[in-house]
C-alpha positions in Angstrom: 8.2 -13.8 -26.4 7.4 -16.3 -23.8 9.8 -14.7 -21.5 7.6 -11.4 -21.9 4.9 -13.4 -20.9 5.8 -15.1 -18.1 7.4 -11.7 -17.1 3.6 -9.9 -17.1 1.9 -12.7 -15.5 4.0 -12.4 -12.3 4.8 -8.3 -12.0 2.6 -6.5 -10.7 3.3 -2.4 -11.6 0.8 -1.2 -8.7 1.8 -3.4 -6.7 6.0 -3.0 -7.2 4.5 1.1 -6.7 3.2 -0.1 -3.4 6.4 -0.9 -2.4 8.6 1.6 -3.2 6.3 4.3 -1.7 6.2 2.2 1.4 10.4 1.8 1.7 10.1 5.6 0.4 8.1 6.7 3.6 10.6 4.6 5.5 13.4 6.8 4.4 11.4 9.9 4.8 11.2 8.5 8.6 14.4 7.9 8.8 15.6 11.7 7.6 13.6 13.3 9.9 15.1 10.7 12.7 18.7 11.9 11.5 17.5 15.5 11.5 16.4 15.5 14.7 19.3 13.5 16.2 22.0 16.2 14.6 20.2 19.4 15.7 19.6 18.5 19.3 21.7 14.8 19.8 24.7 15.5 22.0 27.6 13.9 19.1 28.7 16.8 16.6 31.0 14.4 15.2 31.2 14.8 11.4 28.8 13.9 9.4 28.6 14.2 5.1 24.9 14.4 4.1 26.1 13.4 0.7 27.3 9.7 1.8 24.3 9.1 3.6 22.3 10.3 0.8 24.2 8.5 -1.9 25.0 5.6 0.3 23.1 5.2 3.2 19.5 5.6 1.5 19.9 6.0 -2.6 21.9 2.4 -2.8 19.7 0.6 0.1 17.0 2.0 -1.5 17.2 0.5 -4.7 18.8 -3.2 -3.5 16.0 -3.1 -1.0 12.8 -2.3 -3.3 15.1 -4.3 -6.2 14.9 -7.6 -3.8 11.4 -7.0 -3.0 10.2 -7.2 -6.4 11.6 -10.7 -7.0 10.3 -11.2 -3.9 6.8 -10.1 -4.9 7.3 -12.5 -7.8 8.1 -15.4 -5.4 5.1 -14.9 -3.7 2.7 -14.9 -6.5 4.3 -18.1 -7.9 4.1 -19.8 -4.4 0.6 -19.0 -4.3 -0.2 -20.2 -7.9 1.5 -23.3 -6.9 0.1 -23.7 -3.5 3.2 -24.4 -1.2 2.4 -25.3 2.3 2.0 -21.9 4.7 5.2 -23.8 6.7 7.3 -24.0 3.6 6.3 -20.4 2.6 7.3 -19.0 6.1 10.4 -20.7 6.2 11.5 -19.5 2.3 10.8 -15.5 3.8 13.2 -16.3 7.1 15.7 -17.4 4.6 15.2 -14.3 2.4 15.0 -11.6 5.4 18.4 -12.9 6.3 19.8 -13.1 2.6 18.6 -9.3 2.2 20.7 -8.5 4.8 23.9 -10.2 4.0 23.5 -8.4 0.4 23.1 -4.7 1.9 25.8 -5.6 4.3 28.4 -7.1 1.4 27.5 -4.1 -1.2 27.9 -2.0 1.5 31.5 -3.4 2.2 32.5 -4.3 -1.2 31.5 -0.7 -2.1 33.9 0.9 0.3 36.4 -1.9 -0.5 36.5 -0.7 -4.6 36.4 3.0 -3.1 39.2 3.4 -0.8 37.6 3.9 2.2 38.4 0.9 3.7 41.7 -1.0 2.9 42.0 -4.5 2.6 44.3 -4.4 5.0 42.3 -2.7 7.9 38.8 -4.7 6.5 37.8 -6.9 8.9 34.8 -10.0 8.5 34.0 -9.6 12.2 33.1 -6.2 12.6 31.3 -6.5 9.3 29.2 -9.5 11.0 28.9 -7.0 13.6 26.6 -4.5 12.0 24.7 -6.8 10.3 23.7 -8.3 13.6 23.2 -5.2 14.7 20.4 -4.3 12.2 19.4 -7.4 12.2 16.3 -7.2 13.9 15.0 -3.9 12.2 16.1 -5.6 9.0 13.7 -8.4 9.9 10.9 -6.3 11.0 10.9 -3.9 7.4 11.3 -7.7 5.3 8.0 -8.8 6.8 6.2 -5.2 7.2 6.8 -5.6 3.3 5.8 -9.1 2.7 2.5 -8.7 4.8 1.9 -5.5 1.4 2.7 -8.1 -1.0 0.2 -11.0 0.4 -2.5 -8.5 1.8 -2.5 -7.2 -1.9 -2.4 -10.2 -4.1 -5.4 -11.6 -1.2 -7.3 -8.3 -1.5 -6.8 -8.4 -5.2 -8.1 -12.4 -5.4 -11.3 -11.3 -2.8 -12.3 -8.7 -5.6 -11.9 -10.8 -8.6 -13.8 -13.5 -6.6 -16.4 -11.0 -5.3 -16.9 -9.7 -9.2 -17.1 -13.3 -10.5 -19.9 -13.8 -7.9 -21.7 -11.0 -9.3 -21.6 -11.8 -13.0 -22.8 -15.6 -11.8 -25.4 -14.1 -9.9 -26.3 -11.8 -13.1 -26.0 -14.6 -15.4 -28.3 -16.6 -12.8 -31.0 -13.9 -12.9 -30.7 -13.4 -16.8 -31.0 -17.4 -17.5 -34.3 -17.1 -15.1 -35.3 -13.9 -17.3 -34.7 -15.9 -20.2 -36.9 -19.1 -19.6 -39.5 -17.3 -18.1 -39.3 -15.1 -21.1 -39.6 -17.8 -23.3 -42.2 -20.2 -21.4 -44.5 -17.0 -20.9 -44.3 -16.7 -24.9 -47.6 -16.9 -26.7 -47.1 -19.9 -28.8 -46.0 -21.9 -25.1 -48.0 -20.9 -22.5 -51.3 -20.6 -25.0 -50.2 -24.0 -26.4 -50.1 -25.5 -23.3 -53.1 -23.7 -21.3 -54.8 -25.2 -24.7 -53.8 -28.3 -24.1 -55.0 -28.2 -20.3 -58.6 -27.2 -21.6 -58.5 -30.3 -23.9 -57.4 -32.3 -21.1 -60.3 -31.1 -18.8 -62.6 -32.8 -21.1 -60.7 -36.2 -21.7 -58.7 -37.1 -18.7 -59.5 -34.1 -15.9 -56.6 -35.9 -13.9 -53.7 -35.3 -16.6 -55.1 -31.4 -16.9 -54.1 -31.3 -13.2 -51.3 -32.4 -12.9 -49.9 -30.0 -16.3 -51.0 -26.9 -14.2 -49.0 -28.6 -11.5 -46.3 -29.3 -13.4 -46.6 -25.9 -15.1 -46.8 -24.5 -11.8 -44.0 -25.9 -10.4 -41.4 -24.8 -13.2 -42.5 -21.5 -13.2 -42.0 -21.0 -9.8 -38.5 -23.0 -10.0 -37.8 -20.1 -12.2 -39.2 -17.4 -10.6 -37.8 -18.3 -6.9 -36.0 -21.3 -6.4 -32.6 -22.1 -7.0 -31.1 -19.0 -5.7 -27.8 -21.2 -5.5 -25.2 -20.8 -8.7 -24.8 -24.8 -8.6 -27.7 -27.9 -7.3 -27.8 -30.9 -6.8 -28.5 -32.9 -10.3 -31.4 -34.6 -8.7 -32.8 -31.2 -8.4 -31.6 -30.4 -11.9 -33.6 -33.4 -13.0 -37.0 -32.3 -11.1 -36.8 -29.2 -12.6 -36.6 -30.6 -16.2 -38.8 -33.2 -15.6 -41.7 -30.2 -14.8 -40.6 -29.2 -18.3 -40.6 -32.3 -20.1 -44.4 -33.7 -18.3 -45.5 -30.1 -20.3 -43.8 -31.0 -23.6 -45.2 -34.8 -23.3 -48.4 -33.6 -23.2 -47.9 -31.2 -26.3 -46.2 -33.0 -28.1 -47.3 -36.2 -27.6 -47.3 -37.6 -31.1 -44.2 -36.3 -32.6 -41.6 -36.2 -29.7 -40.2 -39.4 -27.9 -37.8 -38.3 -24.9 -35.3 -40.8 -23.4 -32.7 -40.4 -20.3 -29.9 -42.3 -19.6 -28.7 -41.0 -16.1 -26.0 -42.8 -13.7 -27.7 -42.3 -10.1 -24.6 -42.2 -8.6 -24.1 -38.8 -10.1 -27.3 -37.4 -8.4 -25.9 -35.8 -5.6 -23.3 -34.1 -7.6 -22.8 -30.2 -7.9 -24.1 -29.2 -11.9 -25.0 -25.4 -12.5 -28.8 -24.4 -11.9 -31.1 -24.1 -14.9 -28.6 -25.8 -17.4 -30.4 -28.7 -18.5 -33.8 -26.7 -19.8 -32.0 -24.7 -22.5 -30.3 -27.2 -23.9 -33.5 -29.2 -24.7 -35.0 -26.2 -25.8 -32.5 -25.6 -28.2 -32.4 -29.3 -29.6 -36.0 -28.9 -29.8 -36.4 -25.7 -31.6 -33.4 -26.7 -34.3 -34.1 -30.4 -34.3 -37.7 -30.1 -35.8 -37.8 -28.7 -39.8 -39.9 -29.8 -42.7 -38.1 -33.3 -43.1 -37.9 -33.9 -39.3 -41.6 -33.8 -38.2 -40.9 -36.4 -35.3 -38.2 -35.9 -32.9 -36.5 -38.0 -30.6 -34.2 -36.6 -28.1 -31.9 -38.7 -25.7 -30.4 -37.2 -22.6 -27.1 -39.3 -21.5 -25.4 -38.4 -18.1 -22.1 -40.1 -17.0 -18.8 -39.9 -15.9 -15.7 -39.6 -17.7 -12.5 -39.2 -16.3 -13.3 -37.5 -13.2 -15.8 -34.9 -15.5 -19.5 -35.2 -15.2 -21.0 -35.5 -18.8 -23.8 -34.4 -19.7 -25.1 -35.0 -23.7 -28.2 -34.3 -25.3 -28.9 -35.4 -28.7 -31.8 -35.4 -31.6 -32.6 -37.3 -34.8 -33.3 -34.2 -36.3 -31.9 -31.4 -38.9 -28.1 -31.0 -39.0 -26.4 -28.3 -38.4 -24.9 -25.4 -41.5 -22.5 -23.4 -39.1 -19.7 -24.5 -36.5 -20.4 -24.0 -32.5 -19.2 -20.7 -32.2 -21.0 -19.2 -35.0 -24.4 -20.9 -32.7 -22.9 -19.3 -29.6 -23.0 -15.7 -31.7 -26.7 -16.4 -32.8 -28.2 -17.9 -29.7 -28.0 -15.8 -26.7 -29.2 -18.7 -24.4 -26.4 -21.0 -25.2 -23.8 -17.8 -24.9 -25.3 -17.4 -21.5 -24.5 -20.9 -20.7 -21.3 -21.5 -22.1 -20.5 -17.6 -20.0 -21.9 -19.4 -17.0 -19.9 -22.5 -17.3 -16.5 -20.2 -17.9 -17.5 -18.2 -14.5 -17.7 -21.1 -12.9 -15.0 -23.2 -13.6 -12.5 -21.2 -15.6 -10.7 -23.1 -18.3 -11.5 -26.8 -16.9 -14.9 -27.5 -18.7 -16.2 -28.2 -22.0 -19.3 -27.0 -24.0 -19.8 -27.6 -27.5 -23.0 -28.0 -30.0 -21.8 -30.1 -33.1 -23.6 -32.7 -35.4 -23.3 -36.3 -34.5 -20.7 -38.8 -36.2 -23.0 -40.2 -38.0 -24.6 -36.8 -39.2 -27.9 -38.1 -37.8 -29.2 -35.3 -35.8 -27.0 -32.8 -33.2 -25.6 -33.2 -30.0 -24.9 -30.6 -27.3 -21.8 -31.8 -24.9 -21.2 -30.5 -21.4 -18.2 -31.7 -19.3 -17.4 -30.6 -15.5 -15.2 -31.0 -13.3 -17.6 -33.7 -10.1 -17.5 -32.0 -6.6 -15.6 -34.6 -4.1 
């Protein structure tokens, strides 16, 4: 089964179609060429349309696409494996020579088996002969061919690239949608344009600086941060909008803590990632037996992966992390963000803590250079 498996990772049926219609349009050339040549060429000598049918273009035809194939294969494991353009180049001269010597010895060994040349009148030196003497066009229809296989597989890798830029792009806007969906909610925004009004009355400069703050993380939503990936000191302004709103709401029954290694603040993290995962600990962590919450926000590094963990003191969780992914479509958009981003090589996961005091949400990421 692996063998099947390896076998459709590195065949490609359009593009092994690719090649045999372009060796195909070769041959059509090369029949009109012969065509032309025995209506109005000046040799009449004989000639058997049948051999150079059978021969001449059925049996060159199928070594030559044949080759190609594994070729095609070759390639896309050289660039999976990122060999050195010099190292590439030199593996195709080698190969545009080696195709040649196998047309040249099926070829020979063909007439050898058939009769049509004896052993005794076969000679190594006039078979070197034509080989050099095709060598050149031989070369030329190798790398005409090679050119298909690596403008495909690049023109292949731009779209996939160009479509995973769109869905991060998508998945950008729909966060934004999202938050601003849920901030402009009645029980936020009237909770906290409450909370202004009070403030107006007992500390007018606190009430100024939450429509600041409020301000400011709206329009963080709304416009800034057209980038898939910031800075984590920007990451960190953002929240800290958020969390100056939630102090003030809150103020009694939520304590917020942050551990963060400032060393890491000029590292790459993906835009609006921090803000839903607070959210989320805040809206589960609160319930009848958790009335005050304490959230701690921990970022490090671990083995060359930027951590990021965010954990409560508040209600455990009933269900595993994919059945949250199912039910909450902000984390789904987030752990889909995080796969766009950096394929396989990350790790999100909601769980309850150790010591099944409260829930933790765990990001890992691979840290820019």
């Amino acid at each position: 089964m692996s063998f099947f498996k390896n076998k459709n990772k590195y065949i490609d049926l359009k593009l092994v179609l690719v090649l045999a219609g372009f060796y195909a349009l070769f041959d059509l050339v090369l029949i009109s060429k012969v065509l032309y040549m025995r209506c109005f060429g000046e040799e009449k000598s004989y000639f058997s349309w049948f051999d150079f049918f059978v021969y001449n273009l059925l049996a060159d035809y199928i070594i030559v696409v044949s080759f190609m194939i594994l070729i095609a294969i070759s390639t896309k494991r050289l660039l999976i494996k990122h060999y050195s353009w010099v190292k590439i180049i030199s593996i195709h001269i080698i190969f545009s020579i080696l195709i040649g010597l196998v047309i040249r010895l099926t070829i020979d060994i063909h007439a050898l088996l058939t009769g049509m040349v004896t052993f005794e009148k076969y000679e190594v030196r006039s078979s070197i002969y034509r080989f050099m003497y095709v060598i050149d066009l031989n070369f030329l229809i190798y790398f005409a061919m090679v050119s298909i296989i690596y403008s495909y597989y690049y023109l292949k890798q731009f779209k996939k690239a160009e479509s995973k830029q769109r869905q991060l792009e998508m998945q950008l806007v729909n966060t934004r949608m999202k938050m601003l969906s849920s901030q402009l909610q009645p029980h936020f925004l009237f909770n906290t344009l409450n909370s202004i009004a009070v403030l107006t009355d007992i500390d007018a400069g606190k009430a100024k600086d939450t429509i600041a703050d409020l301000s400011s993380f709206l329009r963080e939503i709304l416009y800034d941060n057209d980038r898939n990936t910031i800075s984590l000191e920007k990451e960190l302004r953002v929240l800290e909008y958020y969390l100056n709103i939630l102090n003030i709401r809150f103020s009694d029954h939520l304590l917020i803590t942050k551990e963060v290694d400032d060393s890491l603040l000029s590292k790459k993290v993906p835009a609006l990632l921090l803000q839903p995962i607070l959210e989320n600990s805040i809206k589960h962590g609160y319930s009848y037996n958790h009335t005050d919450l304490e959230i701690h926000i921990k970022i490090y590094a671990e083995d060359k992966k930027l951590v990021i963990m965010v954990q409560n003191n508040g209600e455990t969780m009933n269900f595993s992390h994919k059945e949250l992914l199912q039910k909450g479509m902000g984390l789904s958009n987030i752990n889909d963000r995080l796969s766009n981003l950096y394929g396989n090589n990350y790790f999100f996961e909601v769980r309850n803590k150790k010591d099944k005091d409260g829930v933790e949400a765990v990001v890992k990421i691979p840290m820019d250079p």
